[in-house]
ZAVO-34546 format. One record per residue (C-alpha): x, y, z; residue number from 1. Coordinates in Angstrom, 1 decimal. Layout:
N
c1 c2 c3 k
X Y Z NUM $
...
//
This chain:
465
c1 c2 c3 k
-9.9 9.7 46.2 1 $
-13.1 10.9 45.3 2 $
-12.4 14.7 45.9 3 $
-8.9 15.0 43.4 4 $
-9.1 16.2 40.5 5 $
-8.4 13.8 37.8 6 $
-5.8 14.1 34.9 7 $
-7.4 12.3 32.3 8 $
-10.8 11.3 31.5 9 $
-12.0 8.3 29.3 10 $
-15.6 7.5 28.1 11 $
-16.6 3.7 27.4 12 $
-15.5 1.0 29.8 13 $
-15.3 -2.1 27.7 14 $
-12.4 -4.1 27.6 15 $
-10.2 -1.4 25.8 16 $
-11.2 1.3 27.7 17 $
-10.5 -0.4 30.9 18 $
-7.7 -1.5 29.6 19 $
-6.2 1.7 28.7 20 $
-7.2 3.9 31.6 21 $
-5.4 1.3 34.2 22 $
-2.2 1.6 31.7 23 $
-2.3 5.4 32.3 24 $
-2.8 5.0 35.9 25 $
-0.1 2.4 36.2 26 $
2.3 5.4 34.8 27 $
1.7 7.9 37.6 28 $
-2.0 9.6 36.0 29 $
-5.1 9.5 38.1 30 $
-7.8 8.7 35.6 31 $
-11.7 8.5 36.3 32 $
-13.9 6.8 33.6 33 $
-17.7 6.9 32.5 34 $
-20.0 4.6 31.4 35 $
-23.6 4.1 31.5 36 $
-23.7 0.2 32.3 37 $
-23.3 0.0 35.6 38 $
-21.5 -3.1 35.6 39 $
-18.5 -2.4 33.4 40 $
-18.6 0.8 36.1 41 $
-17.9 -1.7 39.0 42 $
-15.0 -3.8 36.7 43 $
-13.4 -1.2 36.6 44 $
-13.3 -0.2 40.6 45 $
-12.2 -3.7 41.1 46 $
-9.3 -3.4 38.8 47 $
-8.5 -0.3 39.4 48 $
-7.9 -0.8 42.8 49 $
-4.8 0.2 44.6 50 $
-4.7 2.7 42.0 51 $
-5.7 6.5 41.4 52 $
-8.4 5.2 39.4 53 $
-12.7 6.2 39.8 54 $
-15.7 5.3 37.9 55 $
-18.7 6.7 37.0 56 $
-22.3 6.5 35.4 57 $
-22.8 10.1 35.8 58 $
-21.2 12.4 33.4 59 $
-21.5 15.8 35.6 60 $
-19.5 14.2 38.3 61 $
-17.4 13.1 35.5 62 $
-16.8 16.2 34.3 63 $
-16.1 18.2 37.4 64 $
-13.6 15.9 38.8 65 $
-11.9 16.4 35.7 66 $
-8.5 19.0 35.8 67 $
-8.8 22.1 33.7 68 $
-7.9 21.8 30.5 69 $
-10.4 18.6 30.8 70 $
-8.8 15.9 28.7 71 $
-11.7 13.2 27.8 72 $
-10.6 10.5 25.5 73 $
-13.5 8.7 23.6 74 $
-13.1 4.8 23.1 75 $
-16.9 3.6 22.2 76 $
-17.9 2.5 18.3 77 $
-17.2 4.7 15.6 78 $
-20.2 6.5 13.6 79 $
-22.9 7.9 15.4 80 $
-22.1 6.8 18.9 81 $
-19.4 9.7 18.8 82 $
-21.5 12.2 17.7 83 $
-24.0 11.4 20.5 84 $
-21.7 11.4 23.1 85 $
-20.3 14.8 21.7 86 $
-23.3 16.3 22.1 87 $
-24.1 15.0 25.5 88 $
-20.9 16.2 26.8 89 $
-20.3 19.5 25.1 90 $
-22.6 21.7 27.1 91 $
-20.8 21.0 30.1 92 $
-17.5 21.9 28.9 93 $
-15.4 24.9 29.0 94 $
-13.1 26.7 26.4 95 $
-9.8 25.3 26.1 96 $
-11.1 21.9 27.0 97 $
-9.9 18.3 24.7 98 $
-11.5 15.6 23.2 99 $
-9.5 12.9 21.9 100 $
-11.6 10.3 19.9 101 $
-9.7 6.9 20.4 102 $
-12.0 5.0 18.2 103 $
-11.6 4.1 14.5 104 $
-13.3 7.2 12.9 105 $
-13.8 7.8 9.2 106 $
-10.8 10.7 8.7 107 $
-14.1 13.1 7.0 108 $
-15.9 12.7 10.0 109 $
-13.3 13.9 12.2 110 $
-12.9 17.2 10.2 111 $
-16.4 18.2 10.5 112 $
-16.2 17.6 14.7 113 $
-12.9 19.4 14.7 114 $
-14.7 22.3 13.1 115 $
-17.8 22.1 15.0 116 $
-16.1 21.9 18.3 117 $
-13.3 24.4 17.2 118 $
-16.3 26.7 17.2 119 $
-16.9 26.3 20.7 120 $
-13.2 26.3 21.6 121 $
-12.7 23.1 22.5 122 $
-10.1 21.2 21.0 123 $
-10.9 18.1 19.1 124 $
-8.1 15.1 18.4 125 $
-8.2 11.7 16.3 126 $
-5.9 9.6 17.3 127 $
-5.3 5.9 16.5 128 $
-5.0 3.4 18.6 129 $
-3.7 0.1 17.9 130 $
-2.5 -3.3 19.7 131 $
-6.0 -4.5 20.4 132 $
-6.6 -4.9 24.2 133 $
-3.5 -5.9 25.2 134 $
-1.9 -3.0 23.7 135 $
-3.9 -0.7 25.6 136 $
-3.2 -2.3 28.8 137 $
0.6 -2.8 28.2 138 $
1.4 -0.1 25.4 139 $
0.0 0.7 22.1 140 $
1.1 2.7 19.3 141 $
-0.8 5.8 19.6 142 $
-1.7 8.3 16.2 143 $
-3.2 11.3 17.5 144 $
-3.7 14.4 15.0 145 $
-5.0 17.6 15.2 146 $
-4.2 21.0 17.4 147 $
-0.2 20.9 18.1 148 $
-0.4 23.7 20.5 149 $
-3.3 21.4 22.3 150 $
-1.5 18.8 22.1 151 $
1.2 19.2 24.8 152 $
-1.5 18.7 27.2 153 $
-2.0 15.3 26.3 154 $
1.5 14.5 25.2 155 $
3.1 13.4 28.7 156 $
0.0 11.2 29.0 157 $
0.2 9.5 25.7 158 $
4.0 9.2 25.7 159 $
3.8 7.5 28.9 160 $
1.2 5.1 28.3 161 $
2.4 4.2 24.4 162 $
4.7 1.3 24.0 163 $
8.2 1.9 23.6 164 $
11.1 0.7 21.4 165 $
14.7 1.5 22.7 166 $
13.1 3.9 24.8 167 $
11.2 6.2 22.3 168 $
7.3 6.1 22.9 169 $
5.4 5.0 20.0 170 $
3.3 8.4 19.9 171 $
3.5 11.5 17.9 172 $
1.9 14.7 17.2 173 $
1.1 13.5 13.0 174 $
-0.4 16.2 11.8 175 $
-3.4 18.4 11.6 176 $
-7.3 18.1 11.3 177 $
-8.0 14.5 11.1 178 $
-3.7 13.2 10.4 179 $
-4.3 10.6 13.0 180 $
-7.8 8.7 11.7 181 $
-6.0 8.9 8.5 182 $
-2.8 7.6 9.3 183 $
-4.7 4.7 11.5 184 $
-7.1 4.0 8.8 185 $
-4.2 3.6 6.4 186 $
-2.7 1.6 8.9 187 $
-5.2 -0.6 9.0 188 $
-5.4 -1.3 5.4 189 $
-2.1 -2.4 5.6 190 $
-3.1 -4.8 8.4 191 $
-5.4 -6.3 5.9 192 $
-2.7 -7.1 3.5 193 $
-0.2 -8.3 5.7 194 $
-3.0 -11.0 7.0 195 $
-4.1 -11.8 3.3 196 $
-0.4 -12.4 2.4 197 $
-0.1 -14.4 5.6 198 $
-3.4 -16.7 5.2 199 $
-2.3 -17.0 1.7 200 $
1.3 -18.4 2.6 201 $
-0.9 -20.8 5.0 202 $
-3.3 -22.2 2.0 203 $
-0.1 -22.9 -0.1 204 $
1.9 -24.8 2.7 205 $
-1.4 -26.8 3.5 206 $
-2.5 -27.3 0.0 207 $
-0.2 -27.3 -2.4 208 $
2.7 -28.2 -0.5 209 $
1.0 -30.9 2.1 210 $
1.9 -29.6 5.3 211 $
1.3 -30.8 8.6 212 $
0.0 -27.9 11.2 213 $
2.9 -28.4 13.4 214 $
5.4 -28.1 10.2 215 $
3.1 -24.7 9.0 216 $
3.9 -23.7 12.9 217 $
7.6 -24.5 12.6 218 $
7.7 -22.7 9.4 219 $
5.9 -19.3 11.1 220 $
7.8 -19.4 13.9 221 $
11.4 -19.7 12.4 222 $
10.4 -16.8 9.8 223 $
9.8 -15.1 13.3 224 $
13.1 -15.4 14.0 225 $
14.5 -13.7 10.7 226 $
13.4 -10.6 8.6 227 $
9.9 -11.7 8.5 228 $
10.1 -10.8 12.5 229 $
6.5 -9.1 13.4 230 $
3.8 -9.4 15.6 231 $
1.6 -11.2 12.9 232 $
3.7 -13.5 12.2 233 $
4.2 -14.4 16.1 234 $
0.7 -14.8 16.5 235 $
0.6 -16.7 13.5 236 $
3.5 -19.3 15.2 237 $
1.1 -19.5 18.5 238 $
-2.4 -19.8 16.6 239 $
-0.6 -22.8 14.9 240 $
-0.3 -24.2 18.2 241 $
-3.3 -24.2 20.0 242 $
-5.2 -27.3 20.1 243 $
-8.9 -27.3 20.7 244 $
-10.6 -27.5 23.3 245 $
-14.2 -28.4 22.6 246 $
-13.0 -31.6 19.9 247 $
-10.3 -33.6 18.7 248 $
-7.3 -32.0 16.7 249 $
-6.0 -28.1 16.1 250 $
-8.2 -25.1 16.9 251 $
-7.4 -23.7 13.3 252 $
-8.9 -26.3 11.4 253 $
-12.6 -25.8 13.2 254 $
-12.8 -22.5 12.6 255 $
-14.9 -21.1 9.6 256 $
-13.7 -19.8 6.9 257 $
-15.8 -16.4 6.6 258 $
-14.0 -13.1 7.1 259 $
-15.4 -10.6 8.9 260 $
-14.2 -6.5 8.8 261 $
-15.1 -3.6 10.2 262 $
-14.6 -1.6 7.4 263 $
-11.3 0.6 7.4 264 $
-9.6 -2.1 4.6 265 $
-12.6 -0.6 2.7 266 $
-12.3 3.1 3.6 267 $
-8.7 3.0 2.8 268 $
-9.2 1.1 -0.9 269 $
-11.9 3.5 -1.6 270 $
-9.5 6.9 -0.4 271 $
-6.9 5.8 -2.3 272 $
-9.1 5.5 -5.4 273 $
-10.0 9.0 -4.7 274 $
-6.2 9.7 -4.4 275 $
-5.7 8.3 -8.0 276 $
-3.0 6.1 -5.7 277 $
-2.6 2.2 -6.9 278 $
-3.1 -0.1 -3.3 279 $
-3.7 -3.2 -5.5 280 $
-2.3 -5.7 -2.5 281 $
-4.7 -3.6 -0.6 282 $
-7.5 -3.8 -2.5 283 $
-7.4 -7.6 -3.1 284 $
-6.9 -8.4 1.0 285 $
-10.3 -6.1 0.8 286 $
-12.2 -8.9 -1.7 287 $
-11.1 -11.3 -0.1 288 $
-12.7 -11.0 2.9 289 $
-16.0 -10.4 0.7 290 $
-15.2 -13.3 -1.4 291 $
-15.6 -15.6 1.7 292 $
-18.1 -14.0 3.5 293 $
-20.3 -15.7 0.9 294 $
-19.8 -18.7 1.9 295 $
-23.2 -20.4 1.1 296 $
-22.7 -19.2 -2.8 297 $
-19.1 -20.7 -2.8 298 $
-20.4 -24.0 -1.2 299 $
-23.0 -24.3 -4.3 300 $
-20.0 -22.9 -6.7 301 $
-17.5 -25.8 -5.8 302 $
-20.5 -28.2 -6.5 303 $
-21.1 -26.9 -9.7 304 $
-17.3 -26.5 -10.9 305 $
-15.5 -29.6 -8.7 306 $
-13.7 -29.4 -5.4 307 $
-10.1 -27.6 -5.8 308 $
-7.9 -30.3 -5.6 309 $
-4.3 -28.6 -5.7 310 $
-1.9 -30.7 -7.5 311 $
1.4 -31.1 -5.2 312 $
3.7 -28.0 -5.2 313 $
7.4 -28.2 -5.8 314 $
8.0 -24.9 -3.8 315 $
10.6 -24.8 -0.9 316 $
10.3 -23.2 2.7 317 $
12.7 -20.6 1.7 318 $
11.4 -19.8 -2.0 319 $
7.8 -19.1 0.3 320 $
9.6 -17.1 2.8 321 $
11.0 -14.9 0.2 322 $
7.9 -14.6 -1.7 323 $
6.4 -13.8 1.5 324 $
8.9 -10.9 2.1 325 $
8.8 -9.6 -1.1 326 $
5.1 -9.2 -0.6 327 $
5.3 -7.5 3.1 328 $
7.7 -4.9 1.5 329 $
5.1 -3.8 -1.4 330 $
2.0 -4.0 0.6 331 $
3.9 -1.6 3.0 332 $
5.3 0.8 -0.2 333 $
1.7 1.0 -1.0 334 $
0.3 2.4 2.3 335 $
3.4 4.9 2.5 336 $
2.3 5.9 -1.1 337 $
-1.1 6.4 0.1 338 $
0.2 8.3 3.1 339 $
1.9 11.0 0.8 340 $
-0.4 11.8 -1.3 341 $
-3.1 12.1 1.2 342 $
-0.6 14.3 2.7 343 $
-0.1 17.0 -0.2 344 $
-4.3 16.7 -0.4 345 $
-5.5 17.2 2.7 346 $
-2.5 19.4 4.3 347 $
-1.7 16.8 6.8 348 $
1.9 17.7 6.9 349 $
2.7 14.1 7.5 350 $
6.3 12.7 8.0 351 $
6.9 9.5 7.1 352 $
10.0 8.6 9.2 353 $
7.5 9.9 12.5 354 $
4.9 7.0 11.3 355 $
7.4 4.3 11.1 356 $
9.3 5.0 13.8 357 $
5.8 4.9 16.1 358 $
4.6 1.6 14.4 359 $
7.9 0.0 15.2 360 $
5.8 -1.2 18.5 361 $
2.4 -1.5 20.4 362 $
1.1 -1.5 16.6 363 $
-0.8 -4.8 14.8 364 $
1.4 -3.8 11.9 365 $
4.7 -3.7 14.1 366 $
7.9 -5.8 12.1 367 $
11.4 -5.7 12.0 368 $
11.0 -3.8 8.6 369 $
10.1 -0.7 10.1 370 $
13.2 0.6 11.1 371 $
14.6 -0.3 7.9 372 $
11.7 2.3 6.6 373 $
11.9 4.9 9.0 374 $
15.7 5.0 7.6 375 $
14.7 5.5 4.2 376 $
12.4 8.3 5.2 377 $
15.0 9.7 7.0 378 $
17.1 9.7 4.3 379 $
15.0 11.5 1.8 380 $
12.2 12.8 3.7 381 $
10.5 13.5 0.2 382 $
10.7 9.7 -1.0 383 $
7.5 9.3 -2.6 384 $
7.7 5.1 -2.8 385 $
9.6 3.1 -0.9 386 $
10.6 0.8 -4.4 387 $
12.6 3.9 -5.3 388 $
15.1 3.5 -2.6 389 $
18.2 2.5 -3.7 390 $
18.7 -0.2 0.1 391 $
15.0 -1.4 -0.9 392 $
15.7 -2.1 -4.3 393 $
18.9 -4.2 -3.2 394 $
16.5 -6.0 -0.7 395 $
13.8 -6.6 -3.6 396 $
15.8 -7.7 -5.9 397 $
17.0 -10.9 -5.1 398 $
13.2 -11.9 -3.9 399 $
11.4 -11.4 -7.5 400 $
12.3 -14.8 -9.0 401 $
11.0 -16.9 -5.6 402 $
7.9 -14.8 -5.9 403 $
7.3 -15.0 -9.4 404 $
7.6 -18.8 -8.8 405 $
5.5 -19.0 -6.2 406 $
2.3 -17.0 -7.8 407 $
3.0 -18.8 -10.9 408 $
3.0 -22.6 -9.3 409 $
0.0 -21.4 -7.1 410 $
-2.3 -20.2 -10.0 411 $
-1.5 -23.3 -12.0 412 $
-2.5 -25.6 -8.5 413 $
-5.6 -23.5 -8.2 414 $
-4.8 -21.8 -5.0 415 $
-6.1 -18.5 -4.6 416 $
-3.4 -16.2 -4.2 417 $
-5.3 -12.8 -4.7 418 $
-3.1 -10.9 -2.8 419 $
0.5 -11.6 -3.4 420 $
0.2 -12.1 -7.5 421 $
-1.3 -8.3 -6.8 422 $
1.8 -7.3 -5.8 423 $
3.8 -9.1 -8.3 424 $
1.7 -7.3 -10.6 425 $
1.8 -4.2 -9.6 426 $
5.7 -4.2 -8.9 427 $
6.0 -5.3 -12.4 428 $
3.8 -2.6 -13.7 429 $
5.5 -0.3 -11.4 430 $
9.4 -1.1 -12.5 431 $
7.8 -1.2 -16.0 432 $
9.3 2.5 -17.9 433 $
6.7 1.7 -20.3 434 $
3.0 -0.3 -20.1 435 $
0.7 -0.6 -23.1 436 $
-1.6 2.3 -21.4 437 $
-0.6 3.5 -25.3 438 $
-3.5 1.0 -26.9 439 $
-5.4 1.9 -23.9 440 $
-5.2 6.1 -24.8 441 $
-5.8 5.0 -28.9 442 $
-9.1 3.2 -28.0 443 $
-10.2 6.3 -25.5 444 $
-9.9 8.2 -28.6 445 $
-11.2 5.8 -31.5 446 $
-14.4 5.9 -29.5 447 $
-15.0 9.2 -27.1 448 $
-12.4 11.5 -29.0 449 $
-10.9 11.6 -26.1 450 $
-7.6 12.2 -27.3 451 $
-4.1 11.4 -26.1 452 $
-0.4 12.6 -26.4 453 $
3.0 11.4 -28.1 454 $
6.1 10.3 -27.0 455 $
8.0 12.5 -30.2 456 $
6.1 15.8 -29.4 457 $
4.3 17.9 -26.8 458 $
0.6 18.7 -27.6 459 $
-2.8 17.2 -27.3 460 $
-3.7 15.3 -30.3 461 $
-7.0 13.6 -32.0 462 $
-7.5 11.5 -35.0 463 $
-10.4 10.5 -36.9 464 $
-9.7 6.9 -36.9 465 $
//
């Protein structure tokens, strides 16, 4: 096996690199991996075996096993550990050759390697991977961006080991330069929502409306069934479910309440300030995990103010579930938003209907309502939000008065609810043909002579108030 040359290269044999290089084997690619630690080295033999799959420590063997053009995927931290292992491969690589980075890279530092390496002519791809180990053994959705021509040397390899829905793989070309870290890291900040909206659905079942675990579980996993269908809310349903091992009781109720994040929530919040583009469901997910990370302070804050204890909530099931919907749909129409303008900015060339249509599977963020998105898209390809839809507005619609209930019943039981009265606040501001930005522009004005404009006239004015 040892003297073939290999199809595809990967660097960084933890769990989702292993994981990812058996799932292109498995689809008829011989694959080689390196990695310094000798041990993940020899996981990777064992599972691999049976299978055109080798392993190294040494990165020239590595290297010259590889088929020319060499196609090396990176899948180790983001940040510097890139940069480094860049550098240590580059001199022993030819013109023509690809490196894909796998990782979760910020999109700015992907345009300065595609330039640097473009240099050298090698060809340098971002591409997003998500579905978490199990999607890179079994199929992830895969965002790759950067050289097109380049890119048909890698597409048979990523169609084939991408998850599929109805047959399609859940892998495009999305655009140039550094499409795919963006479209992941907008991705991502979606995830962050969607879980927000879902732990906040949880706190209002188990404190306002006195839920038992297994009737929370019941709830999750019959919304699973319906439009809420997606693979958070399935894994919500099972984490429901799991009892603990190490004490008495439900695994979910020993587990501390202190996000942790690895900060693409924040890069996409912050990009989409940039972007003058409104993510306020977004934003609030982001806080969140902030607001409980300081945990201590928040321990000596309920001393000081009283324990929260939520008053019982007359909210049904249903009126949740379609507050909850409501929610997904506008956390969603933010991201796309996102995705569009950063499109026009940084000449992605993005297409909408592409994105959803590869995030209907393998994906964190995968749901039912995809399709339903990549249709509008289709549709009008130049749909800028997907609240101005005519089939979305019919959906919305009926959801606004459950939702408005809920975020009103939760804020008067003291439940934090951060993240969906966002969205009710911004799809009022949104569907609102006029807000009082008009006081806003007058006080700009009054103190900065600033000035503002009219809605009788064209023209710049100022007054001397």
């Amino acid at each position: 096996m040892t003297d073939i040359e290999f199809d595809f290269g990967l660097v960084g044999l933890g769990v989702m690199g292993r994981n990812f290089i058996l799932n292109v084997a498995d689809n008829d690619f011989s694959a080689i991996g390196l990695d310094l630690d000798k041990e993940k080295v020899d996981s990777l033999l064992t599972e691999g075996e049976g299978r055109v799959v080798h392993a190294t420590q040494d990165k020239i063997e590595f290297i010259n096993k590889l088929s020319s053009p060499r196609k090396i995927m990176l899948l180790v931290p983001a940040g510097k550990p890139v940069d480094i292992v860049i550098n240590d491969l580059k001199p022993h690589l030819s013109k023509g050759d690809i490196i894909i980075d796998g990782g979760n890279s910020f999109f700015t530092d992907t345009n300065r390697r595609f330039e640097e390496l473009a240099a050298d002519g090698i060809h340098f791809f971002g591409a997003g991977v998500s579905g978490g180990a199990k999607g890179a053994r079994k199929g992830p959705s895969i965002m790759p961006g950067g050289d097109k021509h380049a890119y048909t040397y890698i597409k048979p390899i990523f169609e084939a080991a991408s998850a599929k829905v109805n047959g399609e793989p859940c892998v495009a070309h999305l655009g140039n330069g550094s499409a795919g870290n963006y479209v992941k890291m907008v991705h991502n900040g979606i995830e962050y929502g969607l879980m927000q909206l879902i732990s906040e659905a949880y706190s209002l079942m188990k404190n306002g409306m006195r839920l038992s675990n297994a009737e929370i579980q019941s709830a999750f996993s019959t919304w699973n069934q319906g439009r809420l269908k997606s693979f958070l809310i399935e894994i919500t349903a099972e984490i429901f479910d799991k009892k603990d091992e190490l004490s008495e009781g439900d695994l979910i109720d020993a587990i501390l309440d202190k996000g942790k994040q690895k900060g693409t929530g924040k890069w996409t919040s912050q990009n989409a300030m940039d972007l003058g583009i409104p993510i306020p469901t977004i934003d609030a997910a982001v806080s969140m995990r902030e607001i409980s990370a300081l945990k201590p302070q928040r321990m000596t804050a309920e001393t000081l103010y009283g324990a929260k204890i939520a008053q019982t909530i007359e909210l049904t099931i249903e009126q949740l579930e379609e507050a909850l919907f409501f929610s997904f749909i506008v956390t969603y129409a933010q991201g796309m938003q996102q995705l569009v303008y950063a499109s026009d900015t940084y000449n992605y060339d993005l297409n909408l209907e592409t994105i959803s249509k590869i995030w209907r599977g393998g994906c964190i963020i995968r749901a039912e309502l995809l399709e339903q998105m990549r249709l509008a898209f289709d549709k009008n390809p130049s749909l800028k939000n997907l609240l101005l839809d005519e089939i979305f507005a019919a959906m919305i619609k009926p959801l606004v008065p459950s939702t408005a209930k809920v975020v009103s019943e939760g804020i008067n039981a003291q439940v934090p609810l951060a993240a969906m009265s966002a969205g009710l606040n911004y799809f009022n501001a949104f569907t609102s043909g006029r807000l009082p930005m008009n006081l806003v522009q007058a006080q700009r004005d009054h103190f900065g002579s600033h000035t503002y404009e009219r809605l009788d006239r064209e023209g710049i004015f100022h007054t001397e108030w």
